[in-house]
N, C-alpha and C positions, 0 to 999 in steps of 0.2 A: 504494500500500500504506500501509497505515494503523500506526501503531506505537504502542503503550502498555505504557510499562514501570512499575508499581507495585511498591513494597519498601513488605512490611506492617511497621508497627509496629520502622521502622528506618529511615534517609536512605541510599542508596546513592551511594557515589563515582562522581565524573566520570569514574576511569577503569576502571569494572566497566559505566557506561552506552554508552561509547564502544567496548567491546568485543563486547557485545552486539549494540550499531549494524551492526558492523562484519561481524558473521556473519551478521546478520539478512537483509542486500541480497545477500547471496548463495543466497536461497531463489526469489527471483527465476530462478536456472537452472534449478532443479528442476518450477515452476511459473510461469506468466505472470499466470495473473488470481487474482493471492494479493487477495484484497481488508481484513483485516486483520490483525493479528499483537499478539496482548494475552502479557504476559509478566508474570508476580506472584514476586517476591522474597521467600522467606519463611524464618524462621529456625524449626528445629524443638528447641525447649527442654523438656527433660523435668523437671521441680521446678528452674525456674529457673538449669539450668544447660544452654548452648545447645551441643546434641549435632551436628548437621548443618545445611547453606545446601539449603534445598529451592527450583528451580526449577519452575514452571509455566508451560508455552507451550504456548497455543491459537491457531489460525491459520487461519482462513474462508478458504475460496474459495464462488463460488455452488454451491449443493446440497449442501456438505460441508463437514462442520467435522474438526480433525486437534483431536487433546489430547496430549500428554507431563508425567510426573512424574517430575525424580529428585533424587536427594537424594545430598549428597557433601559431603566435609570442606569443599572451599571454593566458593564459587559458578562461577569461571568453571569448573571440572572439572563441576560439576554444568549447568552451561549448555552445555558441551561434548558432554558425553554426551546429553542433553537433544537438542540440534540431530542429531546422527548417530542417533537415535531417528526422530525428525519425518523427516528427508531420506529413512528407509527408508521408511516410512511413505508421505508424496508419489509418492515413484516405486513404490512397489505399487498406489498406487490408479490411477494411470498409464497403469499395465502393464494393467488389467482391463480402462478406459475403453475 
């Protein structure tokens, strides 16, 4: 599995990367041939005063790709919900296969 965490237009700390790490190797249960996992860190500023931490995780497997958006006071609660989005997600398409 392939992992790419980008924060636009911001440095994110080692320990919001290592949290993410951390929830990331557990998509592996859900799915075996994850092939890769792009994650974009975005701040959403409304006239220069920054209102919400927006997560974006897209995550390929062959023939499908998953996408999630959400936005929340702090990144890991938006990364949190974010992952319990995607895991539904995973195991519905699962369930059809």
């Amino acid at each position: 599995m392939n992992l790419t965490i980008q924060s636009v237009h911001f440095d994110a700390d080692q320990k919001l990367k290592a949290h993410i790490t951390k929830k990331i190797e557990k998509l592996n249960h859900f799915h075996d041939r994850i092939t890769n996992v792009d994650i974009y860190l975005k701040l959403d500023n409304i006239v220069h005063t920054i209102k919400d931490k927006v997560v974006e995780i897209k995550v390929g497997i062959p023939k499908h790709e998953f996408f999630v958006k959400q936005s929340c006071k702090s990144f890991e609660a938006s990364f949190d919900q974010a992952m319990d989005a995607l895991i539904s997600q995973i195991k519905r398409k699962k369930e059809r296969a």
